[in-house]
C-alpha atoms as an extended CHARMM CRD file, in Angstrom:
* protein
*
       224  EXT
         1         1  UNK       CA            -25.8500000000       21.5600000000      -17.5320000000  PROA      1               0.0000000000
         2         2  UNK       CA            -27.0220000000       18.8050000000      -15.2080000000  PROA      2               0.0000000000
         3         3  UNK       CA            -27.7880000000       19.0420000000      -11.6040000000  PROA      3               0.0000000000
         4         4  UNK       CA            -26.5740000000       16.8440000000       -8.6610000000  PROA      4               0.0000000000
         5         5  UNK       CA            -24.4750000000       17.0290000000       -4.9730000000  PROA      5               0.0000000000
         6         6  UNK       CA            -21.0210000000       18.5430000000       -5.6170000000  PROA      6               0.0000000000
         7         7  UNK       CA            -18.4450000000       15.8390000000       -4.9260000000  PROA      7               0.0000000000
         8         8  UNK       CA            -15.4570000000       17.2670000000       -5.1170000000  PROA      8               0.0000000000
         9         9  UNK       CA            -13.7440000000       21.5420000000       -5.3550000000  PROA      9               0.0000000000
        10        10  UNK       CA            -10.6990000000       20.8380000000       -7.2920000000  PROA      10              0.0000000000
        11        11  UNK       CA             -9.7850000000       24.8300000000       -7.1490000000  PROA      11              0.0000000000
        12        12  UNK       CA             -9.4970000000       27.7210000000       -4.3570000000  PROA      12              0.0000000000
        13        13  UNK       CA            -10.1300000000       31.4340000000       -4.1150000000  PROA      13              0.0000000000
        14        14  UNK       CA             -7.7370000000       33.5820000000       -6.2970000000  PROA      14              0.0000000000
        15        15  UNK       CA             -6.3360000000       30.1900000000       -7.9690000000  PROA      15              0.0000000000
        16        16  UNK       CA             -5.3600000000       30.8860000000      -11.1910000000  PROA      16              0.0000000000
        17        17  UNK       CA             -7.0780000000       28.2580000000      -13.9170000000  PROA      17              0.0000000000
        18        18  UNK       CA             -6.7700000000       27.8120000000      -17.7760000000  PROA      18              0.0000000000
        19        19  UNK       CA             -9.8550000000       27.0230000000      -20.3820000000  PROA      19              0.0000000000
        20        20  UNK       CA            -10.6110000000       23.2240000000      -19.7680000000  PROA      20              0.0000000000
        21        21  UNK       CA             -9.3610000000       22.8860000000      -16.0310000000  PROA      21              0.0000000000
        22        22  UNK       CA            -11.1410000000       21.0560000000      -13.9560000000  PROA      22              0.0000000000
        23        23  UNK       CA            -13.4740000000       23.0510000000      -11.1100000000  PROA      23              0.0000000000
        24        24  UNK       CA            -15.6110000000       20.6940000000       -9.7360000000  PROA      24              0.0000000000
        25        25  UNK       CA            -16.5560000000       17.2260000000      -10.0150000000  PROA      25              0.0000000000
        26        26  UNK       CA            -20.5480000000       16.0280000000       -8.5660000000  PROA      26              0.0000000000
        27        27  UNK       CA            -21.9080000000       12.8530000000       -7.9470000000  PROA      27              0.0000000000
        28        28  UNK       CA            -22.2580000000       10.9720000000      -10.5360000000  PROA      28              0.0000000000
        29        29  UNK       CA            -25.1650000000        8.5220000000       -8.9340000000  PROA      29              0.0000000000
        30        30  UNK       CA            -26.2930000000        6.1790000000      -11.7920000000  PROA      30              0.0000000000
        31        31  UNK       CA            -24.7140000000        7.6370000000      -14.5520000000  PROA      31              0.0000000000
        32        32  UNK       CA            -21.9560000000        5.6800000000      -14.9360000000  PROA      32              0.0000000000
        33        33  UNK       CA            -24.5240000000        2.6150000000      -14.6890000000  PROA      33              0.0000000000
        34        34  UNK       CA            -26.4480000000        4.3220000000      -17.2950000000  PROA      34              0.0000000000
        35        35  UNK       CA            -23.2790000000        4.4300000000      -19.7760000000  PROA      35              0.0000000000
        36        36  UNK       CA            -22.5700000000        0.8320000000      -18.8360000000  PROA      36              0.0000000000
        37        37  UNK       CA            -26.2280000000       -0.2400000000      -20.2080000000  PROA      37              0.0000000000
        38        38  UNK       CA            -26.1330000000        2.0000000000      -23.2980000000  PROA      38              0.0000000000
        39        39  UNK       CA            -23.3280000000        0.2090000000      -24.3250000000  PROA      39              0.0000000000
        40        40  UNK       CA            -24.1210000000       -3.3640000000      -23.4890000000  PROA      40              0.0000000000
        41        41  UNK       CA            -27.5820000000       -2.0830000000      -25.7370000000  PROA      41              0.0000000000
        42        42  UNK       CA            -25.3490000000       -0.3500000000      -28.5480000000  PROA      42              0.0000000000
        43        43  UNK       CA            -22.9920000000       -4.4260000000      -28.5670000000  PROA      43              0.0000000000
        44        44  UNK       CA            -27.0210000000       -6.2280000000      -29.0940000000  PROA      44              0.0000000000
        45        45  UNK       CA            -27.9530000000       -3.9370000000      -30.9940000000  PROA      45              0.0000000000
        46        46  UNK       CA            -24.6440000000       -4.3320000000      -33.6720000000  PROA      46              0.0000000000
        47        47  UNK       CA            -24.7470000000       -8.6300000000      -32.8980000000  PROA      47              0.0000000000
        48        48  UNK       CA            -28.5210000000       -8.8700000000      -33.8030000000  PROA      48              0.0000000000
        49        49  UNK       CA            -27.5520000000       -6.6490000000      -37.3510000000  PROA      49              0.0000000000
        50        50  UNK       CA            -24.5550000000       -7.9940000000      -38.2500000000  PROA      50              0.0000000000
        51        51  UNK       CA            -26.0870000000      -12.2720000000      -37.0320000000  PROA      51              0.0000000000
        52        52  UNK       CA            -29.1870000000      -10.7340000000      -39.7860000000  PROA      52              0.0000000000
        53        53  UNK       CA            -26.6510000000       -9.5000000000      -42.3640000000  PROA      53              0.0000000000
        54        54  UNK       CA            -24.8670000000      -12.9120000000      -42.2170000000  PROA      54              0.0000000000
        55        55  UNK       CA            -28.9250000000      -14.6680000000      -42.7940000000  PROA      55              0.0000000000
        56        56  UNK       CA            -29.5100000000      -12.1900000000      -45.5540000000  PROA      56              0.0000000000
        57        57  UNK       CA            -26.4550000000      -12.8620000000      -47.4380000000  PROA      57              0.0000000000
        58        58  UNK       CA            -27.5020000000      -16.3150000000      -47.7020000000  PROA      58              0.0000000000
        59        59  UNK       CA            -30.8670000000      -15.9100000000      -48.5430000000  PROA      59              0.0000000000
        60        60  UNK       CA            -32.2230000000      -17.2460000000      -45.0180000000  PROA      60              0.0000000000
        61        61  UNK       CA            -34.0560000000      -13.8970000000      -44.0710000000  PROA      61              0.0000000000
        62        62  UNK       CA            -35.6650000000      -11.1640000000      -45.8840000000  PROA      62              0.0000000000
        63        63  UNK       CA            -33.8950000000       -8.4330000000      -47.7100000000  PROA      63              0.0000000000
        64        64  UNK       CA            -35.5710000000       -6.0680000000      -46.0760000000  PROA      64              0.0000000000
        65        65  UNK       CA            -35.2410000000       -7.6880000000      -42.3470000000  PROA      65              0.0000000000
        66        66  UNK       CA            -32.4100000000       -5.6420000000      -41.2740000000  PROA      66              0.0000000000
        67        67  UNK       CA            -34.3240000000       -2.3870000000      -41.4500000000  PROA      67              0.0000000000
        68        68  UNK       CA            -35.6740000000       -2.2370000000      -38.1120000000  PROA      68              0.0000000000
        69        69  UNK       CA            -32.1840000000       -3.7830000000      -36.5090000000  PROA      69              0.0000000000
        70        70  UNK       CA            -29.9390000000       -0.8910000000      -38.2650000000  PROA      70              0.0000000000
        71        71  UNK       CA            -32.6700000000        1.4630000000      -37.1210000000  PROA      71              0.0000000000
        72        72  UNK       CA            -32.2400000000       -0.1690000000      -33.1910000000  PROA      72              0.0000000000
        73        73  UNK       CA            -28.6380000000       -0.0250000000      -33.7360000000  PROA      73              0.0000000000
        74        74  UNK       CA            -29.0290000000        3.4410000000      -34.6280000000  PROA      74              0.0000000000
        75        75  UNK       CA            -31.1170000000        4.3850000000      -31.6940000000  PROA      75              0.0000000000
        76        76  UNK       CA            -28.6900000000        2.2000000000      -29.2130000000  PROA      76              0.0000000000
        77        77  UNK       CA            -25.5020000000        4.4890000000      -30.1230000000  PROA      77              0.0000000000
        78        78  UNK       CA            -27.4860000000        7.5050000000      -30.0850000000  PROA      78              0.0000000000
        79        79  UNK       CA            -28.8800000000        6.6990000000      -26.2200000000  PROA      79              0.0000000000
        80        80  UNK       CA            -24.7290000000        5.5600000000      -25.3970000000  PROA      80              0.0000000000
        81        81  UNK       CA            -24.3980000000        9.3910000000      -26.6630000000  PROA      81              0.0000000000
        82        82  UNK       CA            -26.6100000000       10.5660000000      -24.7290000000  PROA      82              0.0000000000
        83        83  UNK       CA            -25.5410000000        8.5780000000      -21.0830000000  PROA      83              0.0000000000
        84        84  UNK       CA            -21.8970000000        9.2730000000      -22.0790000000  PROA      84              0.0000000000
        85        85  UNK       CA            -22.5680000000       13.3230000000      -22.5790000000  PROA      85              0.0000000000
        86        86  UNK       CA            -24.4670000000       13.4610000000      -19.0310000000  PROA      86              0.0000000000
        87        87  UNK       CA            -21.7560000000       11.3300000000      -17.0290000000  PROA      87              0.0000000000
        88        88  UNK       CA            -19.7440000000       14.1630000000      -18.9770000000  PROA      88              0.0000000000
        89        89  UNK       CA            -21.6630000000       17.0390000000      -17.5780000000  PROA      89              0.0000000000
        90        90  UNK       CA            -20.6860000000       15.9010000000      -13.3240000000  PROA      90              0.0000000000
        91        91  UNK       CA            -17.0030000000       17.7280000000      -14.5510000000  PROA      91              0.0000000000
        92        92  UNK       CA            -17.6420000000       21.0440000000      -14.2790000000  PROA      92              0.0000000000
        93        93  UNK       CA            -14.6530000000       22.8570000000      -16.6850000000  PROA      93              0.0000000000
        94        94  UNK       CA            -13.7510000000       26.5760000000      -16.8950000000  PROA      94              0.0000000000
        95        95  UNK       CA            -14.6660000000       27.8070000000      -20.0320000000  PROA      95              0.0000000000
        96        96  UNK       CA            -11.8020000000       30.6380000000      -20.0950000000  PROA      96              0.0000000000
        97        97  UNK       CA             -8.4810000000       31.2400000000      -18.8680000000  PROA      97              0.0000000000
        98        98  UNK       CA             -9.0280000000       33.5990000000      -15.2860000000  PROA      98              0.0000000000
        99        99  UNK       CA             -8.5700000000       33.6740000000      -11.7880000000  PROA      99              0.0000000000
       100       100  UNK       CA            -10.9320000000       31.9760000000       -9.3000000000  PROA      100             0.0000000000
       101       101  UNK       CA            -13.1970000000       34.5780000000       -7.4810000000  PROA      101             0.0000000000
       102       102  UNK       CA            -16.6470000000       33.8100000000       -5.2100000000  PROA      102             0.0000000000
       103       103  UNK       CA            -19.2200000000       32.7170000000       -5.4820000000  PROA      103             0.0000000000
       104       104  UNK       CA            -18.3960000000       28.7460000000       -4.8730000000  PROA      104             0.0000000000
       105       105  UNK       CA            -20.0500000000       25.7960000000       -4.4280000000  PROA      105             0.0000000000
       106       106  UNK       CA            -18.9570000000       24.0380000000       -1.2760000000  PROA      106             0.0000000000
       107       107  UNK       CA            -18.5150000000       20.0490000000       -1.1870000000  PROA      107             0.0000000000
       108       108  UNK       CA            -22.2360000000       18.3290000000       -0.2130000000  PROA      108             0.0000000000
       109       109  UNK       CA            -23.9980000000       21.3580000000       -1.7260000000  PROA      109             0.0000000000
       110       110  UNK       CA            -26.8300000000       20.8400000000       -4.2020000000  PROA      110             0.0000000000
       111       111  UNK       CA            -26.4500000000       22.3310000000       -7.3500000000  PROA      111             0.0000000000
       112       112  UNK       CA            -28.9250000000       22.6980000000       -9.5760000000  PROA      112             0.0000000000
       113       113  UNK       CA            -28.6930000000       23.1310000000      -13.5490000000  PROA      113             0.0000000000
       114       114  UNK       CA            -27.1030000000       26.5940000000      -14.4280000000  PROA      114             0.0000000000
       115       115  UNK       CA            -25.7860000000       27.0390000000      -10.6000000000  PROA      115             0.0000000000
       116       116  UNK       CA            -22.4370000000       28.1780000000      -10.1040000000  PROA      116             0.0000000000
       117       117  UNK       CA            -19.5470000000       25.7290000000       -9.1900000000  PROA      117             0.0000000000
       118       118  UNK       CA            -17.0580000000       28.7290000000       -9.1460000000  PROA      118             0.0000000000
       119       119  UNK       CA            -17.0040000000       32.1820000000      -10.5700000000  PROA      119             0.0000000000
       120       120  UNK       CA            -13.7290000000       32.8120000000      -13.1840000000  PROA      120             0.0000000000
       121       121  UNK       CA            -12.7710000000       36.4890000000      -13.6140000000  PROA      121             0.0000000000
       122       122  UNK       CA            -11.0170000000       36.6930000000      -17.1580000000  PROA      122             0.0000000000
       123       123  UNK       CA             -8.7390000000       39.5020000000      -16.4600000000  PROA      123             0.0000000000
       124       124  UNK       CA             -6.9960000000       39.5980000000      -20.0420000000  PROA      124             0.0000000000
       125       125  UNK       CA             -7.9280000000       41.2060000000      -22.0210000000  PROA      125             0.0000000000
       126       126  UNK       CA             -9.4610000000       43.7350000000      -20.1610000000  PROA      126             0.0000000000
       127       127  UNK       CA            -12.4100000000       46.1600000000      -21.1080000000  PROA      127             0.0000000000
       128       128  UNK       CA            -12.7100000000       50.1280000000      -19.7890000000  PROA      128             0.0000000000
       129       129  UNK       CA            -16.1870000000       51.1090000000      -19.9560000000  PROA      129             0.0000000000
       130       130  UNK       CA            -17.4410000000       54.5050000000      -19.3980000000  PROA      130             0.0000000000
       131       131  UNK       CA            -19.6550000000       56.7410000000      -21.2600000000  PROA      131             0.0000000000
       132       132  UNK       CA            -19.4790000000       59.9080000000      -24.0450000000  PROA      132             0.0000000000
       133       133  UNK       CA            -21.3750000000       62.5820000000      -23.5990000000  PROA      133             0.0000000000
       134       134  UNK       CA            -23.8390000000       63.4940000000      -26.6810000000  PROA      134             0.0000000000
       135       135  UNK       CA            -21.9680000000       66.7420000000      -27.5470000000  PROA      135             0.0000000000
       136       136  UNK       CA            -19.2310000000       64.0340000000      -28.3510000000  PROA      136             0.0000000000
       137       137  UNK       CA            -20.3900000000       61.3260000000      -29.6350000000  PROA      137             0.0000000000
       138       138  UNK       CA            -19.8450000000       62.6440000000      -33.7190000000  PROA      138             0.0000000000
       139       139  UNK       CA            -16.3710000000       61.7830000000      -32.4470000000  PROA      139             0.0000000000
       140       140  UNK       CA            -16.1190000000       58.4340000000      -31.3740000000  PROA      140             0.0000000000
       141       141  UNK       CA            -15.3460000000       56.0130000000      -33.9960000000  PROA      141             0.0000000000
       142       142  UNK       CA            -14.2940000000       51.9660000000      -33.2400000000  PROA      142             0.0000000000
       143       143  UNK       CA            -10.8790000000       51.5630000000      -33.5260000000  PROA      143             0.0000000000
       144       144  UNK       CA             -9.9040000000       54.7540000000      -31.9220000000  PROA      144             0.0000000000
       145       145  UNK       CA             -6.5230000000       54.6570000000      -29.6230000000  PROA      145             0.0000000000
       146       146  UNK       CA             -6.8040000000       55.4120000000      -25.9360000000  PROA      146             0.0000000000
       147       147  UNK       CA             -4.7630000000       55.8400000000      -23.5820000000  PROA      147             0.0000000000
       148       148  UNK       CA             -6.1880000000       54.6470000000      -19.9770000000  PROA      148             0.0000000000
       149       149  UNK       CA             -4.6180000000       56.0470000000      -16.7540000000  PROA      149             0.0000000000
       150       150  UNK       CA             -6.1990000000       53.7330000000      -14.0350000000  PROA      150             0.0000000000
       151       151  UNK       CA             -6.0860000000       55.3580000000       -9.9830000000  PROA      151             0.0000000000
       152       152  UNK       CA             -3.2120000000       53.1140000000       -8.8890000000  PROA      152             0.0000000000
       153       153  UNK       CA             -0.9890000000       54.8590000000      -11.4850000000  PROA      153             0.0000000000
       154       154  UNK       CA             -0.7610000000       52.4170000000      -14.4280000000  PROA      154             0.0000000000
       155       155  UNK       CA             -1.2490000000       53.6330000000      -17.7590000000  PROA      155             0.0000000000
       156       156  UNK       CA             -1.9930000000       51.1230000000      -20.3090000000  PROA      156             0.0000000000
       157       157  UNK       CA             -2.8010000000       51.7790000000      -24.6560000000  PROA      157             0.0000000000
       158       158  UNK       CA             -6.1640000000       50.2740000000      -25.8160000000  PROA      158             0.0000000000
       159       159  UNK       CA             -8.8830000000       50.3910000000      -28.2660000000  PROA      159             0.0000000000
       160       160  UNK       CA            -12.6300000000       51.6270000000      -28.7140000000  PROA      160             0.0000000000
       161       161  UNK       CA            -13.9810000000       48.0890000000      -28.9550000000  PROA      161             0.0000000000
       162       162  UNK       CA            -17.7470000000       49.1770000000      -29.0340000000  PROA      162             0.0000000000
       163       163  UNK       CA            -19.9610000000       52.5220000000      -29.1100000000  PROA      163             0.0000000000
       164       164  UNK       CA            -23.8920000000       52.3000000000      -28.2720000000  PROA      164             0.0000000000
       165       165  UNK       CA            -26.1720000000       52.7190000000      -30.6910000000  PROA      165             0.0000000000
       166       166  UNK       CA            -28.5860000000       54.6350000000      -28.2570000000  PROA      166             0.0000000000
       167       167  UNK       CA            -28.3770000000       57.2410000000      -25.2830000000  PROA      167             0.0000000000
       168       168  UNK       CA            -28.5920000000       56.2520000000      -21.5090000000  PROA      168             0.0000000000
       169       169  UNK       CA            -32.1660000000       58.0100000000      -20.8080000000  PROA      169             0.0000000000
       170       170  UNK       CA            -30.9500000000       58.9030000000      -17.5940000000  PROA      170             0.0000000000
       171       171  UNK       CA            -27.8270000000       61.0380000000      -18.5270000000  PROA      171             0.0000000000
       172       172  UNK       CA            -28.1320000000       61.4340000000      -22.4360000000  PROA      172             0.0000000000
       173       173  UNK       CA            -24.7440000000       59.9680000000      -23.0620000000  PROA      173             0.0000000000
       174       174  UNK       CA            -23.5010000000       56.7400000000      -24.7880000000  PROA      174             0.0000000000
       175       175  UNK       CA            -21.9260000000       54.1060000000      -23.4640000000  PROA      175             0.0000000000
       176       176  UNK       CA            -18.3200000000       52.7820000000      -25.0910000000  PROA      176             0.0000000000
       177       177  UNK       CA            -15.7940000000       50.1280000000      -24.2390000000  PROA      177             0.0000000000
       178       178  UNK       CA            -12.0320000000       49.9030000000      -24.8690000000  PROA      178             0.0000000000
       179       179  UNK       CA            -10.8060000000       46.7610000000      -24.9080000000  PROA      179             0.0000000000
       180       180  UNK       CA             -6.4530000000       46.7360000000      -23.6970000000  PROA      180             0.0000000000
       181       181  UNK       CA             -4.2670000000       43.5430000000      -22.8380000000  PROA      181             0.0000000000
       182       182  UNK       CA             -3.7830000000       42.8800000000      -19.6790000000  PROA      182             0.0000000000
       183       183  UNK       CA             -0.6410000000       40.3500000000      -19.1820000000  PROA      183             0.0000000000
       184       184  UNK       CA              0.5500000000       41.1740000000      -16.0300000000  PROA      184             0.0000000000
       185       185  UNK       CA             -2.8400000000       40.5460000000      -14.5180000000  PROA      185             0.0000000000
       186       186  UNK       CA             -1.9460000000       43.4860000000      -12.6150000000  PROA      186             0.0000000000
       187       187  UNK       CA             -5.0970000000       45.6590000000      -13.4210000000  PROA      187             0.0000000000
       188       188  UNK       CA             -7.9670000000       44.1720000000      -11.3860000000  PROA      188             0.0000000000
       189       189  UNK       CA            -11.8770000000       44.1040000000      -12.1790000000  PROA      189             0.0000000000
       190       190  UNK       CA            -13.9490000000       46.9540000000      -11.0440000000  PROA      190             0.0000000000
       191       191  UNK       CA            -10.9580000000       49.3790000000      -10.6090000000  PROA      191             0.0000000000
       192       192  UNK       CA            -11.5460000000       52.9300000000      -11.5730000000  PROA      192             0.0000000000
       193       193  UNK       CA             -9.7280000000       54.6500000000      -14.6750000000  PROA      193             0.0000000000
       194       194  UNK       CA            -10.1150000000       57.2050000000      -16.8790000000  PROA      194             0.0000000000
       195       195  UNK       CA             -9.3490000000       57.0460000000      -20.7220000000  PROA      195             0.0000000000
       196       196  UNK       CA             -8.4950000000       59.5620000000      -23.2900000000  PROA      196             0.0000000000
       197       197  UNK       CA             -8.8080000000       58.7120000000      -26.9100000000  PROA      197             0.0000000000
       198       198  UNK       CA             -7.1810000000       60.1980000000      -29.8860000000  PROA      198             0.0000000000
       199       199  UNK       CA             -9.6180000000       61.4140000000      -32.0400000000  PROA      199             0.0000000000
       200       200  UNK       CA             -7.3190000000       62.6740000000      -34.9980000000  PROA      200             0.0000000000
       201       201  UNK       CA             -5.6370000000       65.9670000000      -35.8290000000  PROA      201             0.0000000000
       202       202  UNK       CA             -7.4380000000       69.2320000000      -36.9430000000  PROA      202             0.0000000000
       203       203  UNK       CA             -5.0990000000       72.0250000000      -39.3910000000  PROA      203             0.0000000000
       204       204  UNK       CA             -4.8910000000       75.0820000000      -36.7770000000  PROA      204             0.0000000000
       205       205  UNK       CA             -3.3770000000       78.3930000000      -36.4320000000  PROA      205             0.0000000000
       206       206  UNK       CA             -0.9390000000       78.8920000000      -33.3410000000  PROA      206             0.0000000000
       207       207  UNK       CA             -1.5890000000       82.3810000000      -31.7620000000  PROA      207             0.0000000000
       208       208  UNK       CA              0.1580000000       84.6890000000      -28.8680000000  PROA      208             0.0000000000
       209       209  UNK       CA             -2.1280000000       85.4930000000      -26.2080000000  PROA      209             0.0000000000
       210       210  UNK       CA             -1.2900000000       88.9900000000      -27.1460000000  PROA      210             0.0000000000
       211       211  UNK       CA             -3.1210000000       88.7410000000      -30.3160000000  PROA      211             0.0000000000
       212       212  UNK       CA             -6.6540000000       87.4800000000      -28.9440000000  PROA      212             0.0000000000
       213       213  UNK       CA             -9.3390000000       90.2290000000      -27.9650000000  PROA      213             0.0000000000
       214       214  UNK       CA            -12.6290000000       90.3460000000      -26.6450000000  PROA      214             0.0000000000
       215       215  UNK       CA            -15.5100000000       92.7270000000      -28.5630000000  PROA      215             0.0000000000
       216       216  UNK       CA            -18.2190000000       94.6150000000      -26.8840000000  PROA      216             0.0000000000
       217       217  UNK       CA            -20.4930000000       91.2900000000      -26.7220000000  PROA      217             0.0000000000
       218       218  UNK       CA            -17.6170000000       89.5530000000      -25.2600000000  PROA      218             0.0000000000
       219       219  UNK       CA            -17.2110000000       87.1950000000      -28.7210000000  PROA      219             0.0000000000
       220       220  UNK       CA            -13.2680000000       86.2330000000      -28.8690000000  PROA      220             0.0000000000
       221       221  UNK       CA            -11.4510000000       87.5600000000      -32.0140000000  PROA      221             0.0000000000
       222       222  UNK       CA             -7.8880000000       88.2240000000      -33.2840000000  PROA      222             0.0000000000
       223       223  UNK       CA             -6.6620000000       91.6520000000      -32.9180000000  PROA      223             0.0000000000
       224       224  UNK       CA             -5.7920000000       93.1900000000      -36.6440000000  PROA      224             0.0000000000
């Protein structure tokens, strides 16, 4: 949110990190100078008021004098808001719990607003995404169970989080996510899976092979 040299790295690669915890810290120049002077302002500001309310209470100034000095007051704790929030902004925080990936800022680099101290990869909960074909897609309903084998073996039990509202031009089928907890931290970002998801139960009739037939136009029927 602010922009300045990077001072400090207070994390590593594949460090694990919580919601609040420190990444980095920059430079933080004149800005604690700046929070010094708002509130040496903000203690004027509240001695010239409160020296007027004292006059006006005695009838030795106007009633209407300490107007303009709650009104400076005013704006002197609003600019001490203001300095304090942007020496706040040189501690750069990770806004979720994850595990510390690249990229990362280095110590010296500039970074501007919105640049990247350090990239956190929230790995729980987790989201599958992959896509249903149109023939499908009557099917899929939020909610849904799944059951997600991913290619190192692990099978983990999730839920259809999110169905698109429109087809991928490209291959006429919709994308969907299932969203599954991840604890263990031992399914990784980017890993490939496949998912099956329980649509329901249909009433059906079980049938020998011996029963089914073929007509002349090769349309499959029940032998009577």
């Amino acid at each position: 949110e602010t922009q300045g040299l990077v001072d400090i790295v207070h994390v590593a690669k594949g460090q694990s990190v919580a919601a609040g915890d420190l990444l980095c810290t920059l430079d933080q120049g004149t800005r604690a100078a700046a929070v010094a002077q708002a509130e040496a302002a903000v203690a004027q500001a509240v001695s010239e008021y409160e020296a007027n309310a004292a006059l006006r209470e005695r009838e030795l100034a106007p009633a209407n004098s300490g107007l303009q000095l709650e009104a400076s007051r005013r704006m002197a704790e609003a600019n001490l808001l203001n300095a304090q929030a942007e020496l706040k902004r040189t501690e750069v925080r990770a806004p979720v719990d994850g595990i510390v990936q690249d990229p990362m800022a280095t110590v010296g680099s500039m970074l501007g607003a919105g640049a990247p101290c350090a990239t956190v990869v929230q790995l729980d909960p987790m989201v599958f995404a992959g896509a249903v074909p149109e023939a499908n897609i009557g099917h899929a309903r939020l909610g849904l169970t799944a059951s997600i084998s991913t290619i190192t073996g692990k099978t983990i039990e999730g839920k259809v989080s999110f169905i698109a509202s429109s087809a991928d031009p490209a291959t006429r089928s919709f994308a969907v996510e299932i969203e599954f907890p991840n604890p263990d931290l031992e399914v990784r970002d980017g890993i490939t899976a496949t998912a099956v998801v329980n649509v329901g139960t249909a009433p059906a009739h079980l049938l020998p092979q011996s029963a089914l037939t073929l007509d002349d136009d090769g349309v499959l029927g029940v032998r009577a």
